[in-house]
Chimera marker file (.cmm) of the C-alpha trace (Angstrom):
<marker_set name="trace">
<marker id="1" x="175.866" y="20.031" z="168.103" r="1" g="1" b="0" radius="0.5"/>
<marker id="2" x="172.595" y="21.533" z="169.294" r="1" g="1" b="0" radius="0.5"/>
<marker id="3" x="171.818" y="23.322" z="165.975" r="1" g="1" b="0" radius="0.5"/>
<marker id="4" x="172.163" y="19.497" z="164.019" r="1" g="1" b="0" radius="0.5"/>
<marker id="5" x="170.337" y="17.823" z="166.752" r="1" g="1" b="0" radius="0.5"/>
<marker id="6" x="173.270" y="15.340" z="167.902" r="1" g="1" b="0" radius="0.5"/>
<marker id="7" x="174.262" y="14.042" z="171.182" r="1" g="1" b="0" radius="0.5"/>
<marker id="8" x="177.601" y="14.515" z="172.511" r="1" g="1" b="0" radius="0.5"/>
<marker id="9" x="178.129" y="10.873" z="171.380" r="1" g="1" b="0" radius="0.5"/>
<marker id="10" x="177.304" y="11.528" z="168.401" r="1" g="1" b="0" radius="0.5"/>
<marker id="11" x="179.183" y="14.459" z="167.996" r="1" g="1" b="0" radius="0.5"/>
<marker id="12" x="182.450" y="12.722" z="169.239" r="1" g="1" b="0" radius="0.5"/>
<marker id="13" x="182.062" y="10.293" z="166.309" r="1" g="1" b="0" radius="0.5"/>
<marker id="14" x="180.967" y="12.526" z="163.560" r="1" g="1" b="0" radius="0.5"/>
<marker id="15" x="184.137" y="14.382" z="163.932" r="1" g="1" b="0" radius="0.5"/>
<marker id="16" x="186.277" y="11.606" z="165.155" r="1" g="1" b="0" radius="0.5"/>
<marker id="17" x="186.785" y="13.081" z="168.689" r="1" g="1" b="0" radius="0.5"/>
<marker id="18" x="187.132" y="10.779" z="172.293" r="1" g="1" b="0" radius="0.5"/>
<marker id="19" x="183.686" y="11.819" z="173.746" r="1" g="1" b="0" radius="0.5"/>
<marker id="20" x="185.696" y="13.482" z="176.588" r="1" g="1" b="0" radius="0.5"/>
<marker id="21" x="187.024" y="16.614" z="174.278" r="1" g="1" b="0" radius="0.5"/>
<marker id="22" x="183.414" y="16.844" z="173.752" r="1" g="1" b="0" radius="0.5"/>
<marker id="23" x="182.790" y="17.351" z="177.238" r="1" g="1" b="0" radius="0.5"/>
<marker id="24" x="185.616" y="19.379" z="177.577" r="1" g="1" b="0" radius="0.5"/>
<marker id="25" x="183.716" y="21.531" z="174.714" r="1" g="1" b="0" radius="0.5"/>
<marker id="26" x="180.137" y="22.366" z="176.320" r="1" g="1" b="0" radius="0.5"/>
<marker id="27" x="181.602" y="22.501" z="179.656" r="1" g="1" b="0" radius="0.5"/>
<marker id="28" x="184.171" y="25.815" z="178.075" r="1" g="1" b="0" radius="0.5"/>
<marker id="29" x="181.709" y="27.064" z="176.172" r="1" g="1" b="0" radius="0.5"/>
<marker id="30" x="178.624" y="27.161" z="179.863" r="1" g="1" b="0" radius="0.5"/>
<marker id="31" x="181.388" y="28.700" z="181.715" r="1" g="1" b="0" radius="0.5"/>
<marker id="32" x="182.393" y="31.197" z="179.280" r="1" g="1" b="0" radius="0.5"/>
<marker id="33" x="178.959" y="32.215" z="177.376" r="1" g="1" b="0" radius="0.5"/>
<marker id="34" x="179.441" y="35.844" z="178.063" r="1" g="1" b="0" radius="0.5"/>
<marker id="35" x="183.125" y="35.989" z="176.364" r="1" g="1" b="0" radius="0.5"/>
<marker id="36" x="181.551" y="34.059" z="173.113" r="1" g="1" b="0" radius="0.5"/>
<marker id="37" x="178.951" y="36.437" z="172.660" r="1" g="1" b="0" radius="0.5"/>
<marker id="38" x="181.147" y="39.019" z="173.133" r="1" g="1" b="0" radius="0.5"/>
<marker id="39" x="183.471" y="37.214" z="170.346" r="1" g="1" b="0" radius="0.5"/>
<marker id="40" x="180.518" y="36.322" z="167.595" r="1" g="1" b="0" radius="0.5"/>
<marker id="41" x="179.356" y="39.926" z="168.375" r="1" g="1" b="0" radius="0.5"/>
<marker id="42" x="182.907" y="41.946" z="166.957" r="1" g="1" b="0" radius="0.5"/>
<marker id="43" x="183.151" y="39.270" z="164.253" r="1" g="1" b="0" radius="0.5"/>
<marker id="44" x="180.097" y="40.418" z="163.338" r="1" g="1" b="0" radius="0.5"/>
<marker id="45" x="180.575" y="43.814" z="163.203" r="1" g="1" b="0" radius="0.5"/>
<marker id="46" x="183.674" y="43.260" z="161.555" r="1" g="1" b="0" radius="0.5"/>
<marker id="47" x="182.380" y="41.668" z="158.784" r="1" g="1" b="0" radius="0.5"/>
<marker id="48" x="179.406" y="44.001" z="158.412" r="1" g="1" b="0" radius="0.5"/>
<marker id="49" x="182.155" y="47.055" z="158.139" r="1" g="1" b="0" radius="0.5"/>
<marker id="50" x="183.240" y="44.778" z="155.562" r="1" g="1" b="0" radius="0.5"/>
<marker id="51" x="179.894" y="45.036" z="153.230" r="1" g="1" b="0" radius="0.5"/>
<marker id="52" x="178.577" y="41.721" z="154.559" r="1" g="1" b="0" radius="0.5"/>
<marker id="53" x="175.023" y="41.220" z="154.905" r="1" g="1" b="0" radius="0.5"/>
<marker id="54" x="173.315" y="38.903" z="157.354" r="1" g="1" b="0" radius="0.5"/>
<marker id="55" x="169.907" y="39.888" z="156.159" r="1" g="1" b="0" radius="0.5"/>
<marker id="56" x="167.935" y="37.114" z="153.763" r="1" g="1" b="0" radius="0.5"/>
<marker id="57" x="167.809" y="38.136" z="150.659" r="1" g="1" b="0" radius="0.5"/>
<marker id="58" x="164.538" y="38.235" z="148.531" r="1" g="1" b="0" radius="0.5"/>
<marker id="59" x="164.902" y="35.791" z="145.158" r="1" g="1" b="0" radius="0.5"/>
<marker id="60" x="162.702" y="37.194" z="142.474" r="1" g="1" b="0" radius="0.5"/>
<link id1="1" id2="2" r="1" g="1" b="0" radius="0.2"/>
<link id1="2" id2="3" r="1" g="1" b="0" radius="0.2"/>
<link id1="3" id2="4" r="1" g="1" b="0" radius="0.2"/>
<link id1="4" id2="5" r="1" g="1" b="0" radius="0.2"/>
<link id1="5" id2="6" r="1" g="1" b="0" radius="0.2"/>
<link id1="6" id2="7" r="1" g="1" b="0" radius="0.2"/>
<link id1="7" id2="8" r="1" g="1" b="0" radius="0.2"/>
<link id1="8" id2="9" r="1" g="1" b="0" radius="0.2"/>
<link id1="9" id2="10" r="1" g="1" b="0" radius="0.2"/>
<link id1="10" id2="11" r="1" g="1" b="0" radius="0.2"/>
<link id1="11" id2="12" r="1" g="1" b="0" radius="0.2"/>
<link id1="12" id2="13" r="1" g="1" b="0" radius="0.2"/>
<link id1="13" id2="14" r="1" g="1" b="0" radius="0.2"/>
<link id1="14" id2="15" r="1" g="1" b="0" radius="0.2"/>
<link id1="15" id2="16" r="1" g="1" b="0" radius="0.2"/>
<link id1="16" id2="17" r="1" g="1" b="0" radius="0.2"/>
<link id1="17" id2="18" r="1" g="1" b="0" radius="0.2"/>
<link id1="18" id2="19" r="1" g="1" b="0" radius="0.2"/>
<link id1="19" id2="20" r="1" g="1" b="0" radius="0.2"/>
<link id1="20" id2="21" r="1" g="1" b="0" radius="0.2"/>
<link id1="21" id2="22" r="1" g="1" b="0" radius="0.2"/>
<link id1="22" id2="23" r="1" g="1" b="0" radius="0.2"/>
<link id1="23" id2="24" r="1" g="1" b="0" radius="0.2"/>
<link id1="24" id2="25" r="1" g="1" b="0" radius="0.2"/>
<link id1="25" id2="26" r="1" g="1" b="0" radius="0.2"/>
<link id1="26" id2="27" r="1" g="1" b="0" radius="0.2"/>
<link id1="27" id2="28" r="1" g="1" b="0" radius="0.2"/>
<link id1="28" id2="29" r="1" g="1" b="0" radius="0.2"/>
<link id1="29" id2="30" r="1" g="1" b="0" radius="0.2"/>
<link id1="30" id2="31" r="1" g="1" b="0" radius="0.2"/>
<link id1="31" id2="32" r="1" g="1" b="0" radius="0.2"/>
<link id1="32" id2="33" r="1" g="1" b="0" radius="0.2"/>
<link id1="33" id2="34" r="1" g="1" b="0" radius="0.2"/>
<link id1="34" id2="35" r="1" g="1" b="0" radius="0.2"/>
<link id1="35" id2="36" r="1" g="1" b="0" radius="0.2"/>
<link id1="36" id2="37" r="1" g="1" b="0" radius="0.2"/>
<link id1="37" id2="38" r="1" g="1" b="0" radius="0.2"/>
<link id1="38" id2="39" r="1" g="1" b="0" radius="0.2"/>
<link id1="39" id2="40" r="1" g="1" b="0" radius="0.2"/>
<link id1="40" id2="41" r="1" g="1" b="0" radius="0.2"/>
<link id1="41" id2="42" r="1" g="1" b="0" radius="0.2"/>
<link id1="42" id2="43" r="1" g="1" b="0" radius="0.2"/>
<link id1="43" id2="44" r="1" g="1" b="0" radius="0.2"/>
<link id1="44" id2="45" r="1" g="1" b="0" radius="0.2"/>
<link id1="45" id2="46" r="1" g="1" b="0" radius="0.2"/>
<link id1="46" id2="47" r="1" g="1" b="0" radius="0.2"/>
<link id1="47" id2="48" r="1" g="1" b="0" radius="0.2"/>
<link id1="48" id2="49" r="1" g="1" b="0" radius="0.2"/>
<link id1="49" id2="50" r="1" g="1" b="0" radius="0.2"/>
<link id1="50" id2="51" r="1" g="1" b="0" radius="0.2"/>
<link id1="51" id2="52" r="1" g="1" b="0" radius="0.2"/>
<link id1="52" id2="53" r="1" g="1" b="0" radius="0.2"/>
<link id1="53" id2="54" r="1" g="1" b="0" radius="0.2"/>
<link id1="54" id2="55" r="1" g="1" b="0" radius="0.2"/>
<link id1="55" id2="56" r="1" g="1" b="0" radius="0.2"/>
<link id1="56" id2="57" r="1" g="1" b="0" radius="0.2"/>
<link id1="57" id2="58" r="1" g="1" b="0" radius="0.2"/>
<link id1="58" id2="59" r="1" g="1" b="0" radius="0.2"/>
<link id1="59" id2="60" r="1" g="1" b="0" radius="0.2"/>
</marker_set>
């Protein structure tokens, strides 16, 4: 939502959602911040053990 620049409203009707699952939505994810980092953080890892690279890569 905040990366594509969209309002909860518009959220809730881009993916066909009542507005109040929205809510529901940024109101988990405030409250629980720490346990999402700490989630996005091991999948990260995980997939870098796995020979994935997050780094750009140069086109020549």
């Amino acid at each position: 939502m905040l990366v594509n620049d969209l309002t909860p409203e518009e959220t809730a009707d881009n993916w066909d959602l009542p507005l109040a699952a929205i809510h529901e939505v940024i109101r988990y994810c405030e409250s629980h911040q720490e346990l999402l980092k700490m989630e996005a953080d091991e999948e990260r890892y995980r997939l870098e053990e796995q020979g994935v690279s997050f780094e750009p890569q140069t086109i020549n």
